[in-house]
N, C-alpha and C positions, 0 to 999 in steps of 0.2 A: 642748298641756299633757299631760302623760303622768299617765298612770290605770293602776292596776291593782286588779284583785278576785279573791280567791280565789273560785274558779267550786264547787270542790268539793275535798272529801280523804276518806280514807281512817277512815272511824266508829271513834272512840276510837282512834286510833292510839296513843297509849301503850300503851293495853294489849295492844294483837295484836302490840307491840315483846316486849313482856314475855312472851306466850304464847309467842311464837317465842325467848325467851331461854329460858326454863322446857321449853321442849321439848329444847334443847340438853345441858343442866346438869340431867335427871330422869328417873325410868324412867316418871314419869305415860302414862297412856294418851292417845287425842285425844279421849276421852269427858271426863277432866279436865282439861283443859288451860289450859280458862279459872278454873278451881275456884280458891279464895280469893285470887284477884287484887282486894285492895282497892286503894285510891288507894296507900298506903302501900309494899304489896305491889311495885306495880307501878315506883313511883319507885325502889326498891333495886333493882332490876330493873335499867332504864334506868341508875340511876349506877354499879354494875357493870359494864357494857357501855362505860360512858366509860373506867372504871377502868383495866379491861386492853385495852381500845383492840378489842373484839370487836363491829366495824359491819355484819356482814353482815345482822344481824336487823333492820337497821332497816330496810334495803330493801324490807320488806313492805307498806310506806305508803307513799302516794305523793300529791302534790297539784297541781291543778290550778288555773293562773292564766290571767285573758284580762289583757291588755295591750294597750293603746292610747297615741298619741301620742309613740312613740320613734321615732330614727332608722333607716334604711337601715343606716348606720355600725355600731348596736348591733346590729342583727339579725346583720351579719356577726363582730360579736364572740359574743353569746350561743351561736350555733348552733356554736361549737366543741365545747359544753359534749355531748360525745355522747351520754352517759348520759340524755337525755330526748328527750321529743318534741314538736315544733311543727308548729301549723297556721299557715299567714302568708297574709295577703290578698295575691293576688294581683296583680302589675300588671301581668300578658299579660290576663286575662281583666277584670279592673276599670279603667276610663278614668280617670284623673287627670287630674278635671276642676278647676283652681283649689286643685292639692296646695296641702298643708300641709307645715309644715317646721320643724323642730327650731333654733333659735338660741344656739350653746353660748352661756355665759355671760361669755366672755373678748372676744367678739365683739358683746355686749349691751351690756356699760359703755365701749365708747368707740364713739363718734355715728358718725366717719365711717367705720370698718368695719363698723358696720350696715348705715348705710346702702349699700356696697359689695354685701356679702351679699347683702339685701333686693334688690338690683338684680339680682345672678345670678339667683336664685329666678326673680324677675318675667321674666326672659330665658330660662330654660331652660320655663318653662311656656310663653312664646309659641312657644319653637322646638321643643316638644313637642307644641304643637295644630296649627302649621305643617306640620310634617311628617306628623302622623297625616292631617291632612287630603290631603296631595300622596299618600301611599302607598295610601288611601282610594278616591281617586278611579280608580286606576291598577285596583285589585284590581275596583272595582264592574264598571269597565269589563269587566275579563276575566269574571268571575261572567255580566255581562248578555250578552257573547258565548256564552257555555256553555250557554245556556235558560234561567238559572234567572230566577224571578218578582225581578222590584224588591226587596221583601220580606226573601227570603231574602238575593239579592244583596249588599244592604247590611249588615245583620246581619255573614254573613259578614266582607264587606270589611273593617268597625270592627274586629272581632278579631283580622282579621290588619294590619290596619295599627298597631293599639297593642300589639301581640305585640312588633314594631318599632320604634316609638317610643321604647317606656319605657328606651333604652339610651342616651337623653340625659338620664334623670330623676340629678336628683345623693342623695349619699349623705343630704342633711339633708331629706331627703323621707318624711314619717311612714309609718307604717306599724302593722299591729293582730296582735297572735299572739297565739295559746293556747297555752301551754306546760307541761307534765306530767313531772314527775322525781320520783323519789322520793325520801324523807329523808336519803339518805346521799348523795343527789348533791348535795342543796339543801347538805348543808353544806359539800362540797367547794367548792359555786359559793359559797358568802358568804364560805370561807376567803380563796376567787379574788378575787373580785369585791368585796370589802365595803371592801377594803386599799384604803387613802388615796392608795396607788401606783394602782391602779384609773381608768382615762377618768371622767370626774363624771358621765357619763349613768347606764354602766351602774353606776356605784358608789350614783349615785340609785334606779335599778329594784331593785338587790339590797337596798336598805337599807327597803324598803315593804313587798317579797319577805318577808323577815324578820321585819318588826313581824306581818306576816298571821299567818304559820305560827308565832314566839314564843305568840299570843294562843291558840293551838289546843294548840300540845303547848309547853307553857314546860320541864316535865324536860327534854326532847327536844333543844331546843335553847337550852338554856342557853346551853352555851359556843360557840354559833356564832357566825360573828361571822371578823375578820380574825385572824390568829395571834396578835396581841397581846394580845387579851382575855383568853386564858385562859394565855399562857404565853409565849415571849418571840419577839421579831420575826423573821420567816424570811428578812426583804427583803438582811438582811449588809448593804455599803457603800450598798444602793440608799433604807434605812430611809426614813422621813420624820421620823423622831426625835421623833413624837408619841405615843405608847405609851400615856402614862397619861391623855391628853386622851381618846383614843378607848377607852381600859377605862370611860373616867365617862363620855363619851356613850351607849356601851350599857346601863350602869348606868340609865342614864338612860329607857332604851327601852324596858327590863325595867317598871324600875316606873310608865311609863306605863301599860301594860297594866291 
């Protein structure tokens, strides 16, 4: 089941958006620079910045998400997003013992491609513990040739045998990241990623993404969200011709907050 938490962000981001717009647009010194930035202050600031499309001050913030229980699949989608940075648990150095795996939902509501799936899964884990084990015993072998103690030998062996293994592990095999971008990438990824055109996983991680960081800088990110929220649809022939459903679901997500 996929989790995510903002781990941390950037203290009062609005307003260091705002300092750094205010430094742009004034002869203030950087002795003032925080000087009368009320709430007030700081949101004409911020809609300003939306106004004439001037994002580079937002960059100054940045925030950081752990994630847990997504696919292989999305990690190879997310990590396109270059503008941030990820740590991902490894699976040369972590043993995938009785992985876990992501079940799209098109695959969930009809029984005999579950259970289809459910049977690869259960198949690529035996021939995942098979094979660690065959390449295991190969490596111990040469290690306990070499001098080295039992001990170490094995050690060793396990890490180079699942170094090798994990290249039968499939794409719906979870996985855990910490991922760090700042505010102007997050909106570029919810522009990307939020759109109904969007895979349902990562369209799921971005839409959690969003509720987090909305509840921290709401100015901020008003109008994040898929292009249609704030203005008309970028998709051309590919639309999904839901425009007004997903302006009142955000609506929706604003005022949950």
């Amino acid at each position: 089941m996929m989790k995510v938490r903002l781990l941390a962000h950037t203290p009062d981001p609005e307003r260091l958006i705002a300092a750094a717009a205010k430094n742009c647009y004034s002869s203030v010194d950087v002795d003032g620079i925080l000087d009368g930035l009320t709430g007030e202050k700081t949101q004409s600031f911020l809609q300003m910045l939306t106004e004439i499309g001037h994002e580079s001050p937002i960059e100054h913030v940045s925030f950081t998400f752990a994630i847990e229980g997504v696919s292989r699949s999305l990690l190879a989608q997310i990590t396109r997003h270059r503008m941030a940075s990820y740590s991902v648990q490894s699976q040369r150095y972590v043993r995938e013992k009785g992985f876990e795996y992501v079940v799209p939902p098109e695959i969930e509501k009809i029984p005999a491609a579950k259970a289809q799936f459910i049977q690869a899964m259960e198949d690529d884990q035996r021939t995942y513990e098979a094979l660690t084990a065959t390449l295991m015993e190969g490596y111990l072998a040469e290690n306990l040739a070499a001098g080295m103690s039992e001990k170490a030998a094995r050690s060793k062996a396990e890490k180079k045998a699942i170094e090798d293994a994990r290249y039968v592990l499939p794409n719906a095999c979870t996985t855990r990241i910490v991922m760090t971008a700042n505010a102007r990438s997050l909106q570029n990824f919810f522009r990307l990623r939020c759109c109904n055109r969007a895979q349902w996983e990562i369209r799921a991680l971005a839409e959690e993404m969003y509720k987090l960081v909305y509840a921290v800088a709401p100015t901020l990110f008003r109008h994040a969200g898929p292009p249609c929220v704030s203005g008309p649809c970028t998709e051309g022939k590919m639309t999904c011709g839901q425009a007004s459903q997903v302006r009142a679901h955000y609506l929706e997500l604003q005022n949950a907050e």
